[in-house]
C-alpha positions as CSV (number, residue, x, y, z in Angstrom):
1,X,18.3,13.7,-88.0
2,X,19.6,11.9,-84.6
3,X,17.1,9.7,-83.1
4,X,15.6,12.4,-80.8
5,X,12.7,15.0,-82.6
6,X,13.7,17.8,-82.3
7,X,10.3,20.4,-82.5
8,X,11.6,23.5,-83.7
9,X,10.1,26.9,-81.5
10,X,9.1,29.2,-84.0
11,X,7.5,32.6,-83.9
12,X,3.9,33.7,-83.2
13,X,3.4,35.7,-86.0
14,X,4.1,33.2,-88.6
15,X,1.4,32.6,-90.8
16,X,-1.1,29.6,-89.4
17,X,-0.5,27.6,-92.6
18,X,2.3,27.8,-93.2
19,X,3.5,26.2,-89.8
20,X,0.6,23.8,-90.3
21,X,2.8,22.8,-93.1
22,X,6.3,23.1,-91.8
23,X,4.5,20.5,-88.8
24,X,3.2,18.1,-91.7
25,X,6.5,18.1,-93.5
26,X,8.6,17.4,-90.3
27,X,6.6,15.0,-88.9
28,X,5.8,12.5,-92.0
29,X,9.7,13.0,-92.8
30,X,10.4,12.1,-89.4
31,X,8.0,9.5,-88.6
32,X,8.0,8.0,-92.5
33,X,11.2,8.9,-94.1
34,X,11.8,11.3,-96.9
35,X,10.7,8.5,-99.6
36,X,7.4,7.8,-98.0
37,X,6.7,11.7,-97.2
38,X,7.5,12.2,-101.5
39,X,4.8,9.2,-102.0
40,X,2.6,10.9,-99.5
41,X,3.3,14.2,-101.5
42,X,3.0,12.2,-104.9
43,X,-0.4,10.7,-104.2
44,X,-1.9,14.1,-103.2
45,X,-0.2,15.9,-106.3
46,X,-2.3,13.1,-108.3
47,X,-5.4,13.8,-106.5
48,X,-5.4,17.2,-107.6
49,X,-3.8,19.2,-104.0
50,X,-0.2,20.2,-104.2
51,X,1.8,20.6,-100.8
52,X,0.9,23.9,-100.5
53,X,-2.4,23.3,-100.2
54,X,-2.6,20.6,-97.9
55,X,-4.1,23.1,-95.6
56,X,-7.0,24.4,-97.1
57,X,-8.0,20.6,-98.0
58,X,-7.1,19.1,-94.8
59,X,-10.2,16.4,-95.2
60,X,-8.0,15.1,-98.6
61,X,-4.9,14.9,-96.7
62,X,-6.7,13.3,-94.1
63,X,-8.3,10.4,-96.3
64,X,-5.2,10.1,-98.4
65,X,-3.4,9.2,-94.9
66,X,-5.9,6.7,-94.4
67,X,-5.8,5.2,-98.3
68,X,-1.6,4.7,-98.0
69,X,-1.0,3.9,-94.6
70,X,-3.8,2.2,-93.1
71,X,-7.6,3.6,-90.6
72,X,-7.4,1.4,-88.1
73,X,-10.2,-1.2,-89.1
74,X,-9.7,-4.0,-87.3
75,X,-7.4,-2.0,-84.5
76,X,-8.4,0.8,-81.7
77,X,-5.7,3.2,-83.7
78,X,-4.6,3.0,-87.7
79,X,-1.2,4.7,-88.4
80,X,-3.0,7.1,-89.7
81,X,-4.4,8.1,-87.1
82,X,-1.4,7.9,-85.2
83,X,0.5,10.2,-87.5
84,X,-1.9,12.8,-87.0
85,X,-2.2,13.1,-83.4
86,X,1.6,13.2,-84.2
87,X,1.3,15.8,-86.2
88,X,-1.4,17.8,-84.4
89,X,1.1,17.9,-81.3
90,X,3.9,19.0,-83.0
91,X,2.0,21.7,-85.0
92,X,0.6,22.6,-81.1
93,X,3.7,23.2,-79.5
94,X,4.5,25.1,-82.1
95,X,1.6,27.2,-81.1
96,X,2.8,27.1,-77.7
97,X,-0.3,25.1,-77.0
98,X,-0.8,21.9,-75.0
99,X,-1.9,19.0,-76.7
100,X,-4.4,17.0,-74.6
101,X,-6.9,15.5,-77.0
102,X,-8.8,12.1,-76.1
103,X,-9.6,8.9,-78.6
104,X,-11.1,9.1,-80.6
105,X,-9.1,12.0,-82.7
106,X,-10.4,14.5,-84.8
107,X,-7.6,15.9,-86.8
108,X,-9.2,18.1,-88.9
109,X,-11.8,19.2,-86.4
110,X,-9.1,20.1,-84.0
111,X,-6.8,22.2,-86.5
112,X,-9.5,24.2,-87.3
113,X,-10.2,25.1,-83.2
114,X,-6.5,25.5,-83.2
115,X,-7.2,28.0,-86.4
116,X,-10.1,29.7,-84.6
117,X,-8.3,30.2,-80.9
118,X,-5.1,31.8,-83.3
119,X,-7.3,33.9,-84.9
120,X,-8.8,34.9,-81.8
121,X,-12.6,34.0,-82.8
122,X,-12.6,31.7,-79.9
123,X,-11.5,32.4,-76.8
124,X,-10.7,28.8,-75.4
């Protein structure tokens, strides 16, 4: 990959997860590299959720971010937190959504609005 990112435009009726994941994987290999993504992937596989099931356990992939690559403690954002919102606004545009979240960032909470306005249970 050149140094621009590129955010691939897929179709609307691709399944919500598995772009969820297509956004994950792109992101941490772009932001990380491929051999942090793998220890990423590694550390999750240990903690009993495969790739695939990143997410349906979005609150372990969440906290695993935070156990390898730092919460903020001691900053206003943690690269964790920084990846996410990274990931969220990939995974949005993806959606054809805007991304226009404040601080401080729920990354689960807001995947699963995403989920509810793409299954159309909320009309927001």
């Amino acid at each position: 990959m050149s140094g621009e990112f590129m955010v691939e435009k897929v179709k609307v009726s691709d399944k919500f997860d598995d772009l969820l994941l297509l956004s994950i994987d792109e992101t941490m290999k772009y932001v990380l590299g491929e051999a942090n993504a793998a220890i990423i992937y590694r550390y999750l596989e240990e903690n009993s959720c495969s790739k695939e099931e990143i997410p349906q356990n979005l609150d372990l992939f969440s906290s695993a971010l935070r156990d390898l690559i730092g919460n903020g403690r001691g900053q206003m954002l943690g690269a964790a937190c920084i990846l996410e919102e990274t990931i969220a606004e990939t995974f949005a545009l993806k959606l054809g959504k805007t991304f226009g979240e404040k601080h401080p960032f729920d990354f689960v909470g807001y995947i699963n609005r995403l989920k509810e306005m793409c299954s159309g249970k909320n009309p927001n």
